[in-house]
C-alpha positions as CSV (number, residue, x, y, z in Angstrom):
1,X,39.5,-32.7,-69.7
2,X,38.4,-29.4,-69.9
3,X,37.4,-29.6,-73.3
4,X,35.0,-32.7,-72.4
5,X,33.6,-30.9,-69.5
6,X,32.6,-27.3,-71.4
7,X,30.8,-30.1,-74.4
8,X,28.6,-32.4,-72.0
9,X,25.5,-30.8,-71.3
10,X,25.5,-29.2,-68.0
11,X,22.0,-31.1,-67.2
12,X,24.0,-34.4,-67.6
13,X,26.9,-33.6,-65.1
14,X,24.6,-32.5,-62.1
15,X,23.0,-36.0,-63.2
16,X,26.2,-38.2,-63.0
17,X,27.3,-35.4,-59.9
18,X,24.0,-37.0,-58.2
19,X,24.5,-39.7,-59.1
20,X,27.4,-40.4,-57.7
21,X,26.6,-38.5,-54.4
22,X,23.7,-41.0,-53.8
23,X,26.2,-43.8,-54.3
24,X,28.8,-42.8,-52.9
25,X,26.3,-42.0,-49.3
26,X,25.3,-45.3,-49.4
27,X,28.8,-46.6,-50.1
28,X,29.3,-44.6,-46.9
29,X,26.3,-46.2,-44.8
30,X,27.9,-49.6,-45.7
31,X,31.7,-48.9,-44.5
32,X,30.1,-46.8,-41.7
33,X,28.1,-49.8,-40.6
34,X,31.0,-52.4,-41.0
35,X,33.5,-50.3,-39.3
36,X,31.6,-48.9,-35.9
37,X,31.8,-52.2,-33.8
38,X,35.4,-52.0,-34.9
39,X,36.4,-48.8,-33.7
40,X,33.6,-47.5,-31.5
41,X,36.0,-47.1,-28.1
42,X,38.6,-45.3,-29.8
43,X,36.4,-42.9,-31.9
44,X,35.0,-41.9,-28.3
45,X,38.1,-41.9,-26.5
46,X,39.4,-39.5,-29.1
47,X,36.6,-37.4,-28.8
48,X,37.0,-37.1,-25.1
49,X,40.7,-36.0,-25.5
50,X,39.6,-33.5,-28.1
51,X,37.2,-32.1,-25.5
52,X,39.6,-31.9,-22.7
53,X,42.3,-30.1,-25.1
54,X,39.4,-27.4,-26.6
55,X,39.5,-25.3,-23.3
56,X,42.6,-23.5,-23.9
57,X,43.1,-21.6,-20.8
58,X,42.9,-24.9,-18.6
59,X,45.6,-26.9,-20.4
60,X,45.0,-30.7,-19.1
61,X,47.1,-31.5,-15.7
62,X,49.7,-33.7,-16.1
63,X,47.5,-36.6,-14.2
64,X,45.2,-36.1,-17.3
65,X,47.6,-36.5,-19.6
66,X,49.0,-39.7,-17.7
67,X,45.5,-41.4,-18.3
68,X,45.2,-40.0,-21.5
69,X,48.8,-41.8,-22.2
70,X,47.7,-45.2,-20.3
71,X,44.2,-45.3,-21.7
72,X,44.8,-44.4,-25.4
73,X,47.9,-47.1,-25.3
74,X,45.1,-50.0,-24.6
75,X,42.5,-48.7,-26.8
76,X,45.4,-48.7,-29.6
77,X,46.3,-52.1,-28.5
78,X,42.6,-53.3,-28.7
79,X,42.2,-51.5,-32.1
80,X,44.9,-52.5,-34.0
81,X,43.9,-56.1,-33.1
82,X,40.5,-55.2,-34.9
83,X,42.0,-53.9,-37.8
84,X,43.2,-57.1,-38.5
85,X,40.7,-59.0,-37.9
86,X,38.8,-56.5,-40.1
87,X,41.1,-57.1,-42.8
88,X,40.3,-60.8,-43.0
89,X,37.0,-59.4,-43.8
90,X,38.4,-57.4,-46.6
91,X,40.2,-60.5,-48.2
92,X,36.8,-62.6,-47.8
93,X,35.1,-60.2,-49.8
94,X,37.6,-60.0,-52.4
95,X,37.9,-63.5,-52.6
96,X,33.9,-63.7,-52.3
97,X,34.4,-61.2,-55.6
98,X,36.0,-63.1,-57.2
99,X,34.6,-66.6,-57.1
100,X,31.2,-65.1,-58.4
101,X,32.8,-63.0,-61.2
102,X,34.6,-66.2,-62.0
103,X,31.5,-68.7,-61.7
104,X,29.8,-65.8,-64.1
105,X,32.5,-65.4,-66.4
106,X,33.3,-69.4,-67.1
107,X,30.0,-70.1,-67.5
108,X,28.9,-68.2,-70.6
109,X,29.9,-70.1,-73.7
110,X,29.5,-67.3,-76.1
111,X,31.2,-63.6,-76.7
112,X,34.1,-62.0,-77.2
113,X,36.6,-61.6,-74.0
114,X,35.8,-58.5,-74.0
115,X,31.5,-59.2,-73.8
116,X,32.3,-62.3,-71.5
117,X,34.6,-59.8,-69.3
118,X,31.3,-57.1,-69.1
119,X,28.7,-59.0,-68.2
120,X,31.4,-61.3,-65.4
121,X,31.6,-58.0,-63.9
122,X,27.8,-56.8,-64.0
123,X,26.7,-60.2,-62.2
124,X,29.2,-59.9,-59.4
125,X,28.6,-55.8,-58.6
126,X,27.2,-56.3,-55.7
127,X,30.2,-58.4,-54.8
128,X,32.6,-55.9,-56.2
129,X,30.9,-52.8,-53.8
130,X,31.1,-55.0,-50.7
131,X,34.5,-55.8,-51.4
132,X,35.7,-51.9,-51.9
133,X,33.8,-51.6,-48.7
134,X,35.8,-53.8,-46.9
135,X,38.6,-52.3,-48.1
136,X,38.0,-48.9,-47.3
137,X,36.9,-49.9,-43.6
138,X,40.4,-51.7,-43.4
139,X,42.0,-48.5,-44.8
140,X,40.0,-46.4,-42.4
141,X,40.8,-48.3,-39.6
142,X,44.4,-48.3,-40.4
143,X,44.8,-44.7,-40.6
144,X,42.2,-44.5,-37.3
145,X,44.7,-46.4,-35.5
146,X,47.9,-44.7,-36.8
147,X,46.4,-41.0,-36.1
148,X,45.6,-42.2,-32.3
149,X,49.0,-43.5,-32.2
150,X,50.5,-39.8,-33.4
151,X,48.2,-38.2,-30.7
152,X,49.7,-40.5,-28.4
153,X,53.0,-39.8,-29.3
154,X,52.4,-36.1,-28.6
155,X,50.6,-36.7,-25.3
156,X,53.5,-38.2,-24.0
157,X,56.1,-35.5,-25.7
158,X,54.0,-33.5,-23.7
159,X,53.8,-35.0,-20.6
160,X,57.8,-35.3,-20.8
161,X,57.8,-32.1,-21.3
162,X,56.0,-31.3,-18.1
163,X,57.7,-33.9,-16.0
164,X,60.9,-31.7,-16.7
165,X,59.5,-28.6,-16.1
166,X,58.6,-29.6,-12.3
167,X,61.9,-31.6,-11.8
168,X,63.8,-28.1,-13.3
169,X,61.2,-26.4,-10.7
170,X,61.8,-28.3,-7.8
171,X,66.1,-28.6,-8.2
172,X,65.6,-24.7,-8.5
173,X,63.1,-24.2,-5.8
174,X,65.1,-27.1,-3.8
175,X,68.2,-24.8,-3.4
């Protein structure tokens, strides 16, 4: 690969490079717009835990972290709901795909496989980049809902932590 790169003319890689920047942004705009209704209330929630953790010297009180535990639990709930529902989205679009490549491809009479196969999958582009958005959305929103769940996970590690702490505190102080 490094033999192909040092032969193409440096000109023509920042050309494909931009090109593919300015695809890939609105690629971006399109999954960013599909998934936002989707995950909104989580992205937020998150946002506001990662706030209350940044000031290190005032760890969050153990009350925080019980609403932190209670509230991220429904938000999870409500999110992977929407995941799924985003993922019959997904398989729409592929299936959207792939009735126009195969409308485009049966109806040509003439040309190889190979020709028939090219100009199937030029007609139904468009189809093709809604579909990988959808599928990165579904993706995203997977691995949205599976990092909340790892947060939550460790807000409650830490919040049993805590609860053990007082209890050691109090049978000590108790005596």
């Amino acid at each position: 690969m490094n033999f192909l790169l040092q032969e193409m003319p440096k000109d023509r890689v920042e050309e494909l490079e931009s090109r593919i920047e300015n695809n890939s942004k609105q690629l971006d705009s399109i999954v960013n717009s599909i998934i936002k209704p989707y995950c909104e209330d989580l992205d937020e929630y998150v946002l506001f835990v990662k706030d209350l953790l940044k000031d290190g010297e005032n760890p969050p009180t153990t009350q925080e972290l019980e609403d932190v535990c209670l509230n991220l639990s429904t938000r999870i709930y409500f999110a992977s709901g929407m995941a799924e529902y985003l993922g019959i989205r997904d398989d729409i679009a592929k299936a959207v795909y792939k009735e126009i490549y195969n409308a485009s491809r049966n109806s040509l009479t003439k040309g190889t496989v190979a020709d028939k196969d090219s100009i199937a999958a030029l007609h139904s582009q468009e189809e093709a980049i809604i579909s990988a958005a959808y599928t990165r959305s579904y993706k995203i929103m997977k691995a949205k809902v599976e990092n909340a769940q790892e947060l939550l996970g460790s807000a409650k590690k830490v919040l049993s932590h805590r609860i053990q702490e007082e209890s050691l505190t109090n049978l000590n102080g108790g005596r």
